[in-house]
matplotlib code that plots the C-alpha trace (Angstrom):
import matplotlib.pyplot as plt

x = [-82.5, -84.4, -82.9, -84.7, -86.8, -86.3, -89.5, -89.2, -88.5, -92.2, -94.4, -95.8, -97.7, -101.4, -103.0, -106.8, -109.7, -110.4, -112.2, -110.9, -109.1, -106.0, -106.4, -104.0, -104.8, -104.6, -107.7, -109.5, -108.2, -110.2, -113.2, -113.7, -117.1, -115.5, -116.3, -119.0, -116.6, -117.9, -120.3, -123.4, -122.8, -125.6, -126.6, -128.7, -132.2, -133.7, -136.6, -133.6, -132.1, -135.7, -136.1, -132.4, -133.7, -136.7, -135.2, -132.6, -135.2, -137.0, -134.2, -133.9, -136.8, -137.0, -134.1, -135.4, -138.6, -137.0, -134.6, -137.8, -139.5, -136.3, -136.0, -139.6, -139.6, -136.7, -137.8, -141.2, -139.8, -137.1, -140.1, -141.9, -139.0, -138.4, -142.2, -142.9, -139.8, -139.8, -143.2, -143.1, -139.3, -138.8, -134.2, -132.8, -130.1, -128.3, -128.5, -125.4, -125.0, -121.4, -122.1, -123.2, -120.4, -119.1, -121.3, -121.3, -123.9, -126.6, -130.3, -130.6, -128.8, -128.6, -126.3, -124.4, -123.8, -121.5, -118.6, -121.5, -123.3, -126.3, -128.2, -127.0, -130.2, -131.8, -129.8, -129.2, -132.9, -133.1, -129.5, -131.8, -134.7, -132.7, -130.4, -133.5, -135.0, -132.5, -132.0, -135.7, -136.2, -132.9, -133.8, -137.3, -135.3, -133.1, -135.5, -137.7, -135.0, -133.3, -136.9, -137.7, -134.1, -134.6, -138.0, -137.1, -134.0, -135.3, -138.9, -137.0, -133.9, -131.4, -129.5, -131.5, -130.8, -127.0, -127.0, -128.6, -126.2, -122.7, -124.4, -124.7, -121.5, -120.1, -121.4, -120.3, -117.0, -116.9, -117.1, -120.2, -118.6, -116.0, -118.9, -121.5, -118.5, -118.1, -122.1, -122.2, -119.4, -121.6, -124.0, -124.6, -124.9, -128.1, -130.4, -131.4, -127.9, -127.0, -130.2, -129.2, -125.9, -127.4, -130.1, -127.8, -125.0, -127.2, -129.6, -127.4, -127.9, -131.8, -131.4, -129.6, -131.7, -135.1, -133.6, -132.9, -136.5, -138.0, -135.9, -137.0, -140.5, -140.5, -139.6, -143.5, -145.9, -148.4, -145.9, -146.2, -149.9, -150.7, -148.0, -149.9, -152.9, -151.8, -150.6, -148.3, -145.1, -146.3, -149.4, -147.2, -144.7, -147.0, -149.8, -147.9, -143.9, -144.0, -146.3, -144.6, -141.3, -142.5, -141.5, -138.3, -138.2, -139.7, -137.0, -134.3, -135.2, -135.7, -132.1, -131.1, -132.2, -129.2, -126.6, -128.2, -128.1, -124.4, -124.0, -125.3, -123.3, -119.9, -120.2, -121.3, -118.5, -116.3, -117.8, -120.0, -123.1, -125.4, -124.4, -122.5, -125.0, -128.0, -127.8, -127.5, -125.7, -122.4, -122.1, -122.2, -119.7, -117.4, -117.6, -117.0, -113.6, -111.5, -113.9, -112.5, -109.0, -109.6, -111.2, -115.0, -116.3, -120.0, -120.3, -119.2, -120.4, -123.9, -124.8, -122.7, -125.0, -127.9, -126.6, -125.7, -128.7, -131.2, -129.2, -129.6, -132.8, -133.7, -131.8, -133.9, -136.9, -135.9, -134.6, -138.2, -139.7, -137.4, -138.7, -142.5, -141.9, -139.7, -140.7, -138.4, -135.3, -135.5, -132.6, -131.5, -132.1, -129.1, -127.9]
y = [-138.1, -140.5, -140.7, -138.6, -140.8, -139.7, -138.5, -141.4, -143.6, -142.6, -142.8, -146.5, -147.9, -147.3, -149.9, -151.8, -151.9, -155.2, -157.5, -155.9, -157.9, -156.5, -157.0, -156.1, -153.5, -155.5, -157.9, -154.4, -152.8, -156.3, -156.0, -152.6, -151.7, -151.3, -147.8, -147.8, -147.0, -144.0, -141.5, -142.9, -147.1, -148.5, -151.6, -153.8, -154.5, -158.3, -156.3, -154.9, -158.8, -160.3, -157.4, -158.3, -162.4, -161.4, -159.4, -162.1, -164.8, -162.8, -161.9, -165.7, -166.4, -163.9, -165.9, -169.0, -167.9, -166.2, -169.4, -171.4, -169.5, -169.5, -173.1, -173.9, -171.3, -172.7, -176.6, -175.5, -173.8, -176.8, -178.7, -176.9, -176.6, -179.8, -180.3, -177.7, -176.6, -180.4, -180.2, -176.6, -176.6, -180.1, -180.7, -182.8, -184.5, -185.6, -182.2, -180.5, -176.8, -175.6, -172.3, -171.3, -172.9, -171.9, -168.5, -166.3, -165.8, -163.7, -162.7, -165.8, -167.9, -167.0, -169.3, -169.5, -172.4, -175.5, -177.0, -178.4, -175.2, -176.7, -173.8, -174.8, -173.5, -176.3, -179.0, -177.7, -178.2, -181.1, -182.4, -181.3, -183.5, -186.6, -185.8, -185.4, -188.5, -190.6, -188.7, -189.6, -192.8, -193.8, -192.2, -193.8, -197.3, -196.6, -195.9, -198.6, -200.9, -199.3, -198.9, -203.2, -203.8, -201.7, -202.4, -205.7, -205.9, -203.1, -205.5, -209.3, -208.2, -211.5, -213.1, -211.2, -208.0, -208.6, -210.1, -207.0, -204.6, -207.0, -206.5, -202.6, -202.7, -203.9, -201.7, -198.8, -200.0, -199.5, -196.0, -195.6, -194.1, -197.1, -199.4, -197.1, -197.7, -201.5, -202.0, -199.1, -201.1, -204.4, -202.8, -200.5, -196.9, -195.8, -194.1, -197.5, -198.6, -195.3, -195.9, -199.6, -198.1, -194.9, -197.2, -200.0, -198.1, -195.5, -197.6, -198.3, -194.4, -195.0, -198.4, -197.4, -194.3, -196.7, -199.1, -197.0, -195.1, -199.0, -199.9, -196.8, -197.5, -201.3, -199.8, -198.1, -199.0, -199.1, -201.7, -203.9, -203.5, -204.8, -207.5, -208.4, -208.5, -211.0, -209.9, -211.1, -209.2, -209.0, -206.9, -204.8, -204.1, -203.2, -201.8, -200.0, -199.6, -198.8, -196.0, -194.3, -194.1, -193.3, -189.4, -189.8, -192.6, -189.8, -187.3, -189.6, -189.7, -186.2, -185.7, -188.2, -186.9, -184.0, -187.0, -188.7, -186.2, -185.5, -189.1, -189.6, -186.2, -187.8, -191.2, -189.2, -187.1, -190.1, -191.4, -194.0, -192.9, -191.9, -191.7, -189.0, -188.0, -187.6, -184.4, -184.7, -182.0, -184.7, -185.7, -181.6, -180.6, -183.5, -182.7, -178.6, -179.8, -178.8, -175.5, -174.5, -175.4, -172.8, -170.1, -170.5, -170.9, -170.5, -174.3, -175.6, -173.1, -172.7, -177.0, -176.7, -173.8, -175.9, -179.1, -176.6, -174.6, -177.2, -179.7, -176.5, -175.8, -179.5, -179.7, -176.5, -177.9, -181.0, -179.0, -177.5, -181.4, -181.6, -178.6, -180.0, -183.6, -182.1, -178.7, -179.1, -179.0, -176.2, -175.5, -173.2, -174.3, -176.2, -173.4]
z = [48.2, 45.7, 42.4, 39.5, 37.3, 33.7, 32.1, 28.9, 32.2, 34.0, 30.8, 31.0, 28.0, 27.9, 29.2, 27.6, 29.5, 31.2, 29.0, 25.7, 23.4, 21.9, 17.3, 14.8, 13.0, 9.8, 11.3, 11.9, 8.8, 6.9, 9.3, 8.4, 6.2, 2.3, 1.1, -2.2, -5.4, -7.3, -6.1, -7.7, -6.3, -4.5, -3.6, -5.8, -4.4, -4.1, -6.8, -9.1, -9.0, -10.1, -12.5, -14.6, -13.9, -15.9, -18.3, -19.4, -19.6, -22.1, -24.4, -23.8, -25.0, -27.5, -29.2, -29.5, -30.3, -33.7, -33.8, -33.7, -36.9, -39.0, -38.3, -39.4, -42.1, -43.6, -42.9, -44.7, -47.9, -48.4, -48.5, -50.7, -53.2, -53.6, -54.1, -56.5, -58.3, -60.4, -61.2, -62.7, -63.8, -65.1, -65.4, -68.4, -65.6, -69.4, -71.0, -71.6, -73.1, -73.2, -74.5, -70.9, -69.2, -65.7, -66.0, -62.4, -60.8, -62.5, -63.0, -65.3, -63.4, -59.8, -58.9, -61.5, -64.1, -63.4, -65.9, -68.2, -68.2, -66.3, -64.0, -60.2, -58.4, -60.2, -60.0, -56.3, -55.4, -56.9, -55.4, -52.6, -53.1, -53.4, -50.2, -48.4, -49.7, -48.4, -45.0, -44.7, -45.3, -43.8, -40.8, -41.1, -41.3, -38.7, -36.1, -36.7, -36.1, -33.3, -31.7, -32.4, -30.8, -28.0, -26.7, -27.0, -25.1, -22.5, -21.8, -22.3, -20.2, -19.5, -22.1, -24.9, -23.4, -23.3, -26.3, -28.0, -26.3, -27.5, -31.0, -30.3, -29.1, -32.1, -34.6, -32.7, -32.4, -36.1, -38.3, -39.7, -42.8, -43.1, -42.7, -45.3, -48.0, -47.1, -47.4, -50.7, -52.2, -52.8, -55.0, -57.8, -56.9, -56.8, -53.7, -52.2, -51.5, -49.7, -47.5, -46.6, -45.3, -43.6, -42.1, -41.0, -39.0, -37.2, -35.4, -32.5, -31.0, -31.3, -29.8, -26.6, -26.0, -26.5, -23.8, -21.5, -21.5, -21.3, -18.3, -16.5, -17.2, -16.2, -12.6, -12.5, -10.5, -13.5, -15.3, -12.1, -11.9, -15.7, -14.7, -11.5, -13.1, -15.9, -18.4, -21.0, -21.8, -25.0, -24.3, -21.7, -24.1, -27.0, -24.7, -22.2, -23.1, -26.7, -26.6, -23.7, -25.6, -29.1, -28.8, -28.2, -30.8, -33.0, -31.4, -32.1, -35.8, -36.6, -35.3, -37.7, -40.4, -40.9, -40.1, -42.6, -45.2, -44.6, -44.8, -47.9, -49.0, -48.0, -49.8, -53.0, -52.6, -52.6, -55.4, -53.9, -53.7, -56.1, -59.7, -61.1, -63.6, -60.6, -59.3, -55.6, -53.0, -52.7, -56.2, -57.2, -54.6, -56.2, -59.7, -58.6, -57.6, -60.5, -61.0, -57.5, -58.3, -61.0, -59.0, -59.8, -56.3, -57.1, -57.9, -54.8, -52.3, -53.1, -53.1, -49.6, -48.3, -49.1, -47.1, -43.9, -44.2, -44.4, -41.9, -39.4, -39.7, -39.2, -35.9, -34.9, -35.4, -32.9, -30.2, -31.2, -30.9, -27.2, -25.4, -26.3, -24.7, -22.4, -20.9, -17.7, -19.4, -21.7, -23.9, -26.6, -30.2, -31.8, -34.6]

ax = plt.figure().add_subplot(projection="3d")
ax.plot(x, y, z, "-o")
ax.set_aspect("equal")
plt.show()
């Protein structure tokens, strides 16, 4: 008789179809379709996608739009300040009244009064007027040289080129400040001083950035044309080159203007600048020293607000000034 086959001895393993591969069931368990989490998940349409796209670019927009009229707003009634408030509200910078010394903040006196019981929203907006003066016409100084040195080495190129660039070098191997106190040092302090240093050590940024642009442009074929058709490299600098890179000249000094005016702040704050007795945002903010030490805050924080402020607001309107010469590379305001 055959021998009995147990029945866990007959069953043979199931066997695949031919032409089936044999997976883990991990590899089918990750090839499986993830169910939607939550009984209301759907997929997000291609229209729902463009509809958020559009809705961030307008609160986007919407921001730098009110960026862009606090910016201007601000630019326009510093200026106006500084323009109207002497000529109606004339200041005694020598007059003294110790009576009203180190008053709070007030109705009369809305910011307060310093150690000498001058008003500070005067002397602020004139400390104002004078910061601004020399952000101004340093800036103004700056520029003009950076844009002479650049345009000339960008359009002469050789040895005047790297000579220009081993003279850049150098002055930006040295701090400005250290260098503003060297030149400050020299003379009396006064305003003019404090613009010769502002004007002398920030040149370099506008010089590079000038360069740059003309070395771009010399590559155009409307650069080559004027050359082939004779002329000088005078009349293509003058004629061709510098008008092409006046706006971001123009950018460049706008966004020297805040630097400029905190320049000017710290080398009055030192001591260095203008004269103690001339109200200006750095020499106030140095003379509130011991008043802090004390615990009246009002005289140092309301000359600082001013420098941050307008320094702001002035940075605003060039990222305001970059968008316009610049449309493709649209950025949010600097505030």
């Amino acid at each position: 008789m055959p021998p009995e086959v147990s029945p866990a001895m007959s069953e043979e393993p199931a066997r695949e179809p031919a032409g089936r591969e044999v997976r883990p069931a991990t590899v089918e368990a990750a090839r499986a379709p993830v169910p939607a989490q939550g009984a209301g998940s759907q997929e997000r349409s291609p229209a729902g996608e463009a509809s958020e796209w559009r809705a961030a670019g307008n609160a986007r927009r919407g921001t730098r739009r009110v960026r862009a009229v606090a910016s201007v707003s601000l630019v326009g009634l510093a200026a106006l300040a500084v323009l109207l408030v002497p000529a109606f509200f004339p200041l005694d910078q020598q007059a003294v009244d110790l009576t009203a010394k180190l008053l709070p903040p007030s109705v009369e006196h809305p910011f307060g009064t310093d150690d000498m019981g001058r008003d500070l929203l005067l002397r602020s907006v004139y400390g104002l007027r004078v910061s601004l003066l020399v952000g101004l016409v340093a800036a103004l100084v700056a520029s003009v040289l950076g844009l002479a040195l650049g345009c000339l080495a960008g359009a002469v190129g050789g040895r005047v080129d790297r000579l220009l660039m081993r003279l850049v070098d150098t002055f930006t191997a040295v701090p400005h400040l250290l260098m503003g106190i060297f030149i400050v040092a020299m003379f009396r302090p006064g305003v003019w001083p404090v613009v010769a240093s502002v004007g002398l050590t920030h040149w370099v940024s506008t010089a590079r950035i000038v360069r740059a642009e003309v070395l771009s442009l010399r590559a155009r074929p409307f650069v080559d044309a004027a050359i082939s058709g004779g002329a000088s490299r005078l009349r293509v600098a003058s004629r061709h080159l510098l008008p092409a890179v006046l706006p971001q000249a123009g950018l460049a000094a706008v966004l020297m203007v805040p630097h400029a005016v905190w320049h000017e702040s710290a080398l009055s704050f030192l001591g260095l600048g203008i004269p103690a007795h001339q109200a200006s945002l750095g020499t106030m903010i140095n003379g509130a020293r011991g008043s802090l030490s004390a615990g009246d805050w009002w005289p140092t924080l309301f000359p600082g607000l001013f420098i941050v402020v307008t320094t702001l607001a002035i940075a605003g309107v060039a990222g305001l000034w970059r968008e316009r010469i610049n449309p493709r590379r649209r950025s949010e305001l600097v505030l």
